[in-house]
N, C-alpha and C positions, 0 to 999 in steps of 0.2 A: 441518884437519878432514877426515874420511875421508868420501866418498861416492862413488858410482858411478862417476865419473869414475876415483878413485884406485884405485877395484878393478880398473878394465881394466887399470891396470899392472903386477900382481900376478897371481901364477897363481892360478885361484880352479877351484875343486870345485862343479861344481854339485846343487845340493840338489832333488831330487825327489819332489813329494808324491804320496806313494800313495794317499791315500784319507782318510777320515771318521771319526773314530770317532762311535758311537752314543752319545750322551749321555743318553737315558731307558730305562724300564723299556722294552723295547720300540719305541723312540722314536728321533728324528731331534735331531740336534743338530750341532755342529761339533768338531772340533779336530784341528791339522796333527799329521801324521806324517813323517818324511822320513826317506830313505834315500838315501844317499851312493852317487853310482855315477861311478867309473873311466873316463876316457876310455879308449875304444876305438879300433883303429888300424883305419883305414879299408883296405876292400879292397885292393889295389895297381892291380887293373885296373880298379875302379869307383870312381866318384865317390861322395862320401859323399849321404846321402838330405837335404834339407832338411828343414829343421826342421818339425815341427807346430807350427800359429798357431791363436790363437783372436783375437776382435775385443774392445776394450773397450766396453759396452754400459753403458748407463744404463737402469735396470730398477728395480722393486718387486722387494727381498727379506723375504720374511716365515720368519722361525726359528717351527719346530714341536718338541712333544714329542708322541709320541705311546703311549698306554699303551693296557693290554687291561681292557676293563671289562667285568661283566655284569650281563645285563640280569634282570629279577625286580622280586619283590614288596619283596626288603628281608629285615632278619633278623625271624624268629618270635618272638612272645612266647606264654605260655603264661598262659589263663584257667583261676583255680582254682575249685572248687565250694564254696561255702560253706552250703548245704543239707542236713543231713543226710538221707540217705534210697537210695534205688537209681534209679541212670540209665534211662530206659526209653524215652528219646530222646535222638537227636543228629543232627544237621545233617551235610550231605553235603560231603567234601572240597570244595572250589574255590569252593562257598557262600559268598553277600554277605549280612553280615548288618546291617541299619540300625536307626533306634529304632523299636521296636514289635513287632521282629520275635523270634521264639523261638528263645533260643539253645540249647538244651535243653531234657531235659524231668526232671524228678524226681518219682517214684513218680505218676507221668503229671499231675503239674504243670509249666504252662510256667516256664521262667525268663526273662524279657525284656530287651530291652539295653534300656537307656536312653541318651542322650547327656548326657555331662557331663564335665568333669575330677576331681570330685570322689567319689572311692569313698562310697557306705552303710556309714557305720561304727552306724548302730545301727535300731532300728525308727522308719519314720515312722507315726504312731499319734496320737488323741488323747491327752492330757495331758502330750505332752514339753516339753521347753523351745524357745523358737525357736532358728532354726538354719540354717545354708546347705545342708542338706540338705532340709531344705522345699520349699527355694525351685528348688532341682533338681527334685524330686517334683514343684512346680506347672509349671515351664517344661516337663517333659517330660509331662505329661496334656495340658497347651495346647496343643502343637503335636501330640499322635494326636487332638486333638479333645475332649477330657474339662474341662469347664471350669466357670464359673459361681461361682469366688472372687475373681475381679478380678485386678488387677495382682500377677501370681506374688512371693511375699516369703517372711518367713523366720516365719509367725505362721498354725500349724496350726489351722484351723476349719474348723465343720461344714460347711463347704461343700467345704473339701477331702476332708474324710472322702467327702463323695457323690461328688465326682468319679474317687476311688480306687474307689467299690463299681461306677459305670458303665464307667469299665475293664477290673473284675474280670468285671464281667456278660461285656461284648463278650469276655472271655478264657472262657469259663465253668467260669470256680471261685470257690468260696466268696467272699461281698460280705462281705467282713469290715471294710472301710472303713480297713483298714491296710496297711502293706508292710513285710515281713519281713524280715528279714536272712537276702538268700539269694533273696530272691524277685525280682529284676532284675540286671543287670550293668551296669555304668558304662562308657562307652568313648568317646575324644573325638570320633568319627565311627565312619563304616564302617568293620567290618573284613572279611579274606578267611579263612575256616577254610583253614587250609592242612594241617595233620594230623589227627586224631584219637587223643587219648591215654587217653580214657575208654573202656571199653566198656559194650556193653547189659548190665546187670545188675549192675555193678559200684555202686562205692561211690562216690558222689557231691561227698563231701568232700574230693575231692583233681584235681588236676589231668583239665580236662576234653577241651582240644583248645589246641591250638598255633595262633596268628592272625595276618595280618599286615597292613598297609596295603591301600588296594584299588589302592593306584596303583601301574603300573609304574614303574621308574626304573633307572637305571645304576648300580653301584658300580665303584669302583677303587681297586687298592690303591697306596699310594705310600710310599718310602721314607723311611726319615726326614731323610735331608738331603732329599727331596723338599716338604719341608711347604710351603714358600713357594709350590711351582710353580701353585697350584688355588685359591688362597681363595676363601673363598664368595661368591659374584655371579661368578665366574670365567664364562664365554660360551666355548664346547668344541662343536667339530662331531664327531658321531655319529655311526658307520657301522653301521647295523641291519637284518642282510639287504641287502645290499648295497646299501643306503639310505642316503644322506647326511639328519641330520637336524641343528636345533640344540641343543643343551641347555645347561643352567645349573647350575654348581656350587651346594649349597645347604645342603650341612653337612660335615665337615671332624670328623671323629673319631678320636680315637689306637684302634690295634690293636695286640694281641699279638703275640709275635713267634710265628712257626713254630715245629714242633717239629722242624725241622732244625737238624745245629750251627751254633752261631754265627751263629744268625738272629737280628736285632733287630729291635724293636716298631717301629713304623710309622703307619701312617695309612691310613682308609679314608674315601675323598669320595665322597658321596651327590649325584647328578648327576640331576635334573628333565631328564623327555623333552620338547623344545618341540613336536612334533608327534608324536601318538598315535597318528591315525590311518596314517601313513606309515608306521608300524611295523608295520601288521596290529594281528595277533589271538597274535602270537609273546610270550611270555609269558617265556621264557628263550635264554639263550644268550650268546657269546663278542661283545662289542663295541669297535669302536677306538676309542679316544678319542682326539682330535686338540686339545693346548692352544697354543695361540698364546704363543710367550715370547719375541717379539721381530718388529720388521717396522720395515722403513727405503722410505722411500717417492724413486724418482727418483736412484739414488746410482749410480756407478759402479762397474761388478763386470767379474768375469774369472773365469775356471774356476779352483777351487783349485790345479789343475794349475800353473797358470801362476806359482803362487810362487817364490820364491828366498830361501832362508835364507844371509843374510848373516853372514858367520865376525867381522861388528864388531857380530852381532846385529842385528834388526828383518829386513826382507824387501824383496823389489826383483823388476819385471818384466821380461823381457827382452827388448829391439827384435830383430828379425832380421839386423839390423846389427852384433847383439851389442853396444850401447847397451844399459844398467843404468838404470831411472829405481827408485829408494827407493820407496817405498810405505808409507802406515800401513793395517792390516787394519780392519776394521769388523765386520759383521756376515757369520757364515756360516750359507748355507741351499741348500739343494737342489743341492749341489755349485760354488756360485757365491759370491766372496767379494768383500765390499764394500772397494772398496781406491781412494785417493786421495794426490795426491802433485801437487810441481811436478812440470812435460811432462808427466804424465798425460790424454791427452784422449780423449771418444768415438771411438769410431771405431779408434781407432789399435789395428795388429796386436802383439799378442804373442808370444812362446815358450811352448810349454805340451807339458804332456805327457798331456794329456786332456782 
């Protein structure tokens, strides 16, 4: 059986690792390189230099990926008008808009958000049918305060009519005791006007302003063999403004590919900021994303350097006695590789060439 021993009888080449390669977008990873280099004939008048040593250590290695993310509101959506009539208000870019408040205006009627997941698909009014739009219309008078029908449901009565005309008062336009199609917006929360696609005087029935989340958060994009790297609950350290923060993966969506050649579609992860404040009041900009894809606790490492590619295959460190001990590799991180074997012990010096 061939092992270290039988190599020192054998003229052997030795294998020198140069370096790393990068294994993420951007990102830290491991894997050997090696280049074959030629014994050289030592000066005639000088003695040849000693070798570089490093020491065997037992340490925590933790394997990073690290990607470029930014930071924002998120992709825009776009709110349409469904009011016939002319714009003759609109809300200021970077504006939070909540339930109650005016998201426009048409032929200087407000329009209002309301919260709900459920679009107005038709007039709430007396004599309709019951309906989970009702029951939206009550929950959302209840909480601006407009109430006096009891437990919000899906069974339009005159007491809802009154609390739609106390509304209308506090708004002051016409108590008509109904709600139009057109005369509120549905939205599951707050949003941030972030464009403006309407203007003053223009037509009301089409596209009003582009909206987006009020929360900041990270994206990042990732390849598609990347998919596994980030699943959602993924825990990612954040550098923002030269700010370590923590954040949490929390959605995980396929992307198109570029319009570069031979670009393929991909993945875009939606990354929650754990501290907001830490971040200021910075609203945009380039973020690193730091994922943890590996971490070996107390193992024994040696500088990549220190490898040896054995010509029967696998790896081996080398004493300064020129002793060969085998080695199996483990985990590579921050230039230092987890490496174990018999005679392998702390402490003990190696050959390395970094």
């Amino acid at each position: 059986m061939s092992g270290p021993q039988t190599l020192r009888r054998r003229r052997r080449v030795r294998w020198v690792v140069t370096g790393l390669t990068v294994l993420a977008v951007l990102g830290v990873g491991t894997a050997v390189a090696v280049t074959r280099l030629g014994n050289r004939p030592a000066a005639a008048t000088e003695p040849p230099d000693p070798p570089a040593t490093a020491t065997v250590t037992r340490t925590d290695l933790v394997e990073r990926e690290i990607l470029t993310g930014e930071l924002g509101y998120g992709t825009a959506q776009t709110l349409n008008g469904r009011r016939p009539g002319t714009v003759t208000e609109l809300p200021k870019r970077g504006a939070v808009l909540d339930r109650g408040d005016v998201a426009y205006e048409v032929d200087a009627r407000p329009v209002v958000l309301f919260r709900g997941t459920l679009p107005l698909y038709r007039a709430v009014r007396a004599g309709m049918t019951d309906g989970p739009d009702v029951r939206l219309v009550e929950e959302n008078l209840r909480d601006l305060g407009f109430s006096g029908f009891g437990a919000p449901d899906e069974d339009f009565t005159s007491a809802t009519a009154e609390a739609i005309e106390d509304w209308q008062d506090s708004l002051g336009v016409d108590e008509t005791g109904a709600i139009e199609l057109g005369d509120v917006v549905v939205m599951p929360g707050k949003i941030r006007v972030a464009t403006l696609t309407a203007t003053l005087g223009g037509e009301a029935t089409g596209p009003i302003l582009d909206y987006t989340s009020t929360l900041r958060y990270v994206t990042a994009d990732l390849e598609s063999s990347q998919q596994d790297l980030a699943p959602v609950g993924t825990k990612v350290t954040l550098t923002v403004g030269g700010k370590q923060v923590p954040g949490t993966v929390t959605a995980l969506a396929a992307a198109p590919a570029s319009d570069e050649p031979g670009a393929e579609a991909g993945f875009t992860a939606t990354i929650a900021i754990g501290d907001l404040k830490a971040v200021g009041k910075a609203d945009s900009g380039s973020v690193e994303v730091v994922v943890t894809t590996g971490s070996r606790k107390g193992v024994l490492a040696v500088p990549v350097g220190a490898l040896l590619a054995l010509a029967e295959g696998g790896y081996a460190v080398e004493a300064p006695s020129g002793k060969l001990v085998a080695v199996t590799t483990g985990l590579f991180a921050d230039g230092l590789v987890e490496v174990s074997g018999d005679g392998l012990t702390e402490g003990m010096k190696v050959v390395t060439t970094s």
